[in-house]
C-alpha positions in Angstrom: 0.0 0.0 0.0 1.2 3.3 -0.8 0.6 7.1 0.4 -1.5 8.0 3.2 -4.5 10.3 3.1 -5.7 13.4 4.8 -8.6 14.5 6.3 -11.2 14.6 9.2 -11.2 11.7 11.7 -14.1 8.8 11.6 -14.6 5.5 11.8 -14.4 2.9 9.4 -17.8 2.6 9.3 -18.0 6.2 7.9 -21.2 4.8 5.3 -23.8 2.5 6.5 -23.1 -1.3 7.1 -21.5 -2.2 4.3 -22.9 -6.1 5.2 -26.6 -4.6 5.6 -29.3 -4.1 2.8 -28.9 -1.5 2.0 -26.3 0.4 0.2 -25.2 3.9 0.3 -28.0 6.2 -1.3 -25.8 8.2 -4.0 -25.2 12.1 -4.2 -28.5 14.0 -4.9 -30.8 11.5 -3.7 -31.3 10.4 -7.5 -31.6 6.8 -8.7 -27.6 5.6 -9.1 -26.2 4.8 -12.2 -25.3 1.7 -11.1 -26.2 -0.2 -8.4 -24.4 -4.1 -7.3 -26.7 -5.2 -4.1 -25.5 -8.5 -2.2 -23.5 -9.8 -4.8 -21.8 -13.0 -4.2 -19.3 -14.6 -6.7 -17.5 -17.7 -6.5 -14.1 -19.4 -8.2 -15.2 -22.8 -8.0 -15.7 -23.4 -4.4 -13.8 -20.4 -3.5 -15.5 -17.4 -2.1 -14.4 -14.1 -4.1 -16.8 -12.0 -3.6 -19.2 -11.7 -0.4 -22.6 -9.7 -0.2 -21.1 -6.6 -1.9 -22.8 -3.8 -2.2 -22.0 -0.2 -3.9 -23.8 2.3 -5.6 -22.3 4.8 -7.9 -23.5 8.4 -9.3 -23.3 9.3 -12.7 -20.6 11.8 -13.3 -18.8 10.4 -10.2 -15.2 8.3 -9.9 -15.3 5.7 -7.4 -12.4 4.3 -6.6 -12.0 0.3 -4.8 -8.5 -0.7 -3.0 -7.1 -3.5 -1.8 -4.3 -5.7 -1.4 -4.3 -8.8 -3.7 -6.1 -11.4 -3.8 -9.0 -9.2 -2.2 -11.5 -9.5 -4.9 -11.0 -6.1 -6.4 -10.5 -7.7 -10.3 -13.4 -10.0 -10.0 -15.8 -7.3 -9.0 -14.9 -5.1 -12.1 -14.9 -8.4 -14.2 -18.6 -9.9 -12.9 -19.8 -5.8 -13.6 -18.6 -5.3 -17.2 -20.0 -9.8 -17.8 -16.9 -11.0 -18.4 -17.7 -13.8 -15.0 -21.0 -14.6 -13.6 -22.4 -14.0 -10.1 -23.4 -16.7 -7.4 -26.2 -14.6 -5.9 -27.0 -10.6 -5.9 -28.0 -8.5 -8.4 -26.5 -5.1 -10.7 -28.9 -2.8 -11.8 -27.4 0.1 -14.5 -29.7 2.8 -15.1 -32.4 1.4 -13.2 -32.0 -2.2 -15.4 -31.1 -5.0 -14.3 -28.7 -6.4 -15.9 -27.2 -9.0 -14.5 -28.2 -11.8 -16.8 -26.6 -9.9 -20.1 -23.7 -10.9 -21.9 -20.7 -8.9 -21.6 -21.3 -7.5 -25.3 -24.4 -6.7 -24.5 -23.6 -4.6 -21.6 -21.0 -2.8 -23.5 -23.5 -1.9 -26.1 -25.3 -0.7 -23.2 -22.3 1.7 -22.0 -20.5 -0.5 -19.3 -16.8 -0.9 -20.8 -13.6 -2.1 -19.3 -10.3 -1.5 -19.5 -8.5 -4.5 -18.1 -5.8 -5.2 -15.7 -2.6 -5.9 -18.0 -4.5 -4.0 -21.0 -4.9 -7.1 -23.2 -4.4 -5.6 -26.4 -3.9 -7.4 -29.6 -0.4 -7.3 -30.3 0.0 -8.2 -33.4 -2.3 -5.1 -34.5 -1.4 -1.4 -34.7 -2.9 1.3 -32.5 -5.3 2.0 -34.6 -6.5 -1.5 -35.4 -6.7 -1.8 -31.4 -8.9 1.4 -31.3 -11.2 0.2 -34.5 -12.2 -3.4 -32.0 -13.1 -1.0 -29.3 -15.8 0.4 -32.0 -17.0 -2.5 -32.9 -19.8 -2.2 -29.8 -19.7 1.5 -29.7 -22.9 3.7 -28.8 -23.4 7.0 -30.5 -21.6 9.5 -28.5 -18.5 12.2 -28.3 -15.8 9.6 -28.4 -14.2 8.8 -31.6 -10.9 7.4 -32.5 -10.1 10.9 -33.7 -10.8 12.5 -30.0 -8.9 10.0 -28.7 -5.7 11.4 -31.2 -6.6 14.7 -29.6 -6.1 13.2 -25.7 -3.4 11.8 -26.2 -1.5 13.7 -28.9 1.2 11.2 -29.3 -0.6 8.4 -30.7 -1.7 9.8 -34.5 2.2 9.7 -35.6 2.5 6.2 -34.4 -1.1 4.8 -35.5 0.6 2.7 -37.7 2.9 1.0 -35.0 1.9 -2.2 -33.5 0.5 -2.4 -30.0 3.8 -5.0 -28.9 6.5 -2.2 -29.9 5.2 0.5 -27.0 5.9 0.8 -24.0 3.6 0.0 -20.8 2.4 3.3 -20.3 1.4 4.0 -24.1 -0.3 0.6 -23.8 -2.2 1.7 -21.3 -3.1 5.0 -22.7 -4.1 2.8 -26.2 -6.1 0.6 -24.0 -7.8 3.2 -22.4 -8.7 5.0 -25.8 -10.2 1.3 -27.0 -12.8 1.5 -24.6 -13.8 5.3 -25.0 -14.3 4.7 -28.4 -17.0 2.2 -27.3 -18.3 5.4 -25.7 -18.8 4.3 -22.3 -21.2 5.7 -19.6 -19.5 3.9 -17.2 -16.0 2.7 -17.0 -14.2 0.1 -15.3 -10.5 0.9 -14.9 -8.7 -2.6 -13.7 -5.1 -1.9 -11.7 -4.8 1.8 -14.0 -1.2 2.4 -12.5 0.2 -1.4 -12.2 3.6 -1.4 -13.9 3.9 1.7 -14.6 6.7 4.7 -13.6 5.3 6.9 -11.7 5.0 9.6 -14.1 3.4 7.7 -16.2 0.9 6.8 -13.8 0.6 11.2 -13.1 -0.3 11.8 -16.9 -2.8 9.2 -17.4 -4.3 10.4 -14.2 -4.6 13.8 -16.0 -6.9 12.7 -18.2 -9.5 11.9 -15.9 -11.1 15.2 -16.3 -11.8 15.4 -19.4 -13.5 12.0 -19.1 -15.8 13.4 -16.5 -16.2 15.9 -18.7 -17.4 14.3 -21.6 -20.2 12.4 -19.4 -17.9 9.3 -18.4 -18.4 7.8 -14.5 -15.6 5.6 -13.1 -15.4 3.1 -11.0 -11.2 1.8 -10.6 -9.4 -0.7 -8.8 -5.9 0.4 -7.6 -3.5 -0.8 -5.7 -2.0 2.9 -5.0 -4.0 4.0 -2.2 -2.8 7.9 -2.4 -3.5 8.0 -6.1 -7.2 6.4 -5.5 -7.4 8.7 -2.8 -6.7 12.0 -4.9 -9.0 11.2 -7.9 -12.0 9.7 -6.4 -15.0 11.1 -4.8 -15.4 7.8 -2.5 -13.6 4.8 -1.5 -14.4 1.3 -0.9 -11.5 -0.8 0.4 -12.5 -5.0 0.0 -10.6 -7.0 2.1 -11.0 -11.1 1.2 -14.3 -10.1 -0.7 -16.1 -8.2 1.8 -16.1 -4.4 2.0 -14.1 -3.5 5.6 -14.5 0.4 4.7 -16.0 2.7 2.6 -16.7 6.4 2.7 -15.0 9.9 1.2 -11.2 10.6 1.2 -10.9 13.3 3.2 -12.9 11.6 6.0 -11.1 7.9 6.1 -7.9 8.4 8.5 -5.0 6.5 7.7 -5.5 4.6 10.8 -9.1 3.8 9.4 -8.0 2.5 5.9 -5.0 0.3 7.3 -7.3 -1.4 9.4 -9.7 -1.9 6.6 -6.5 -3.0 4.1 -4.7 -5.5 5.7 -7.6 -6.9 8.7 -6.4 -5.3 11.4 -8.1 -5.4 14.7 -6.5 -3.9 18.3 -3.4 -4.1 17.1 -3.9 -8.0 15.6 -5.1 -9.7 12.1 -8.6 -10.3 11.9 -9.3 -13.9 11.6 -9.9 -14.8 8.3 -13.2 -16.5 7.2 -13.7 -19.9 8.1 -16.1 -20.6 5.2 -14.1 -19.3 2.4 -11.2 -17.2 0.9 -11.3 -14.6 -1.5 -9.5 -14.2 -5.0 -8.7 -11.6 -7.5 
């Protein structure tokens, strides 16, 4: 875990229960733009995910850490389709839609950027961006915007996806799903990999995703850098939520409790029922 936050004192309970019913109303009282209730997921007979709840605003970035293995990955991954849920449902837009295929929820604006960016290698930037449009909704984001964001990539849109480095990966994998023009998107592990400074500039862009009518959910690992970008933060710790609430009122106390299962001074004992994966 890196960087600690700042801000007001509170509990780790700063939301309600995060094992109740109920989840945390969003901003504005309005219906959420998505909403997961009690979702359950399983590997097998492991446990990854347990009763999770969340709700998330439109125009917001919500941002989940924790350490390995917590169940951040499969939470973004049982969202966007790509795995199926035990129990518990996800409503986007008021739908449910827990029982689409990942395409389908694409086409419907819920688009992920996955951990390790998973780009075709053998293709060239722009080949990568043209498969994020194959899905796409109408909307601002065309492979052409995308040139504008990141003003590198129209000079080497002939240069295959293998031959850049990590970070221009990333920004290519990134501009493959906001050509798909998302309404919500899923950023896996944004900064894994990467220098530093790297990490800083694609950061940057955040605004002018939020901007163009993009809300974010992201999984990091970099606790500061989830902490300066997002609105609110939900920690998992082996597939339950142990915290939740805004930045500047989780304490670093708070949020290393909630990371790594601490309790007066000791581990927490883990769950004798099950485990938890990524």
């Amino acid at each position: 875990m890196t960087g600690q936050p700042r801000g007001d004192t509170a509990n780790p309970g700063d939301t309600p229960d995060p094992d109740g019913p109920n989840p945390p109303a969003p901003p504005g009282g309005g219906r959420p733009l998505l909403e997961v209730r009690d979702l359950t997921v399983h590997h097998g007979q492991l446990r990854a995910l347990n009763q999770v709840s969340l709700t998330i605003a439109a125009g917001e970035v919500q941002a989940m850490i924790g350490a390995n293995g917590a169940g951040k990955s499969t939470l973004l991954r049982t969202i966007s389709g790509l795995k199926a849920a035990t129990s518990g449902t996800i409503a986007f837009d008021g739908a449910d839609v827990g029982r689409l295929r990942a395409e389908r929820r694409v086409a419907a604006g819920i688009v992920m950027v996955p951990e390790g960016r998973r780009l075709f290698p053998s293709l060239t930037v722009e080949e990568n961006l043209q498969v994020g449009a194959s899905y796409a909704r109408p909307g601002p984001w065309s492979i052409e915007r995308v040139y504008e964001l990141f003003s590198w990539m129209p000079q080497r849109r002939r240069q295959l996806a293998s031959q850049l480095s990590g970070g221009e990966q990333q920004a290519v994998a990134i501009g493959r799903a906001l050509v798909a023009n998302p309404r919500l998107l899923l950023l896996d592990e944004l900064s894994l990999g990467l220098a530093p400074v790297v990490v800083a500039r694609i950061y940057d862009t955040l605004p002018e995703l939020l901007a163009s009518g993009v809300t974010v959910l992201l999984v990091e690992q970099d606790v500061s850098q989830a902490l300066r970008v997002a609105s609110r933060v939900h920690c998992l710790l082996e597939g339950r939520i142990t915290l939740q609430g805004e930045p500047s009122r989780l304490t670093p106390a708070a949020i290393e409790e909630a990371y790594f299962g601490l309790s007066n001074g000791g581990p927490v004992a883990a769950p004798s029922s099950s485990g938890a994966a990524e």
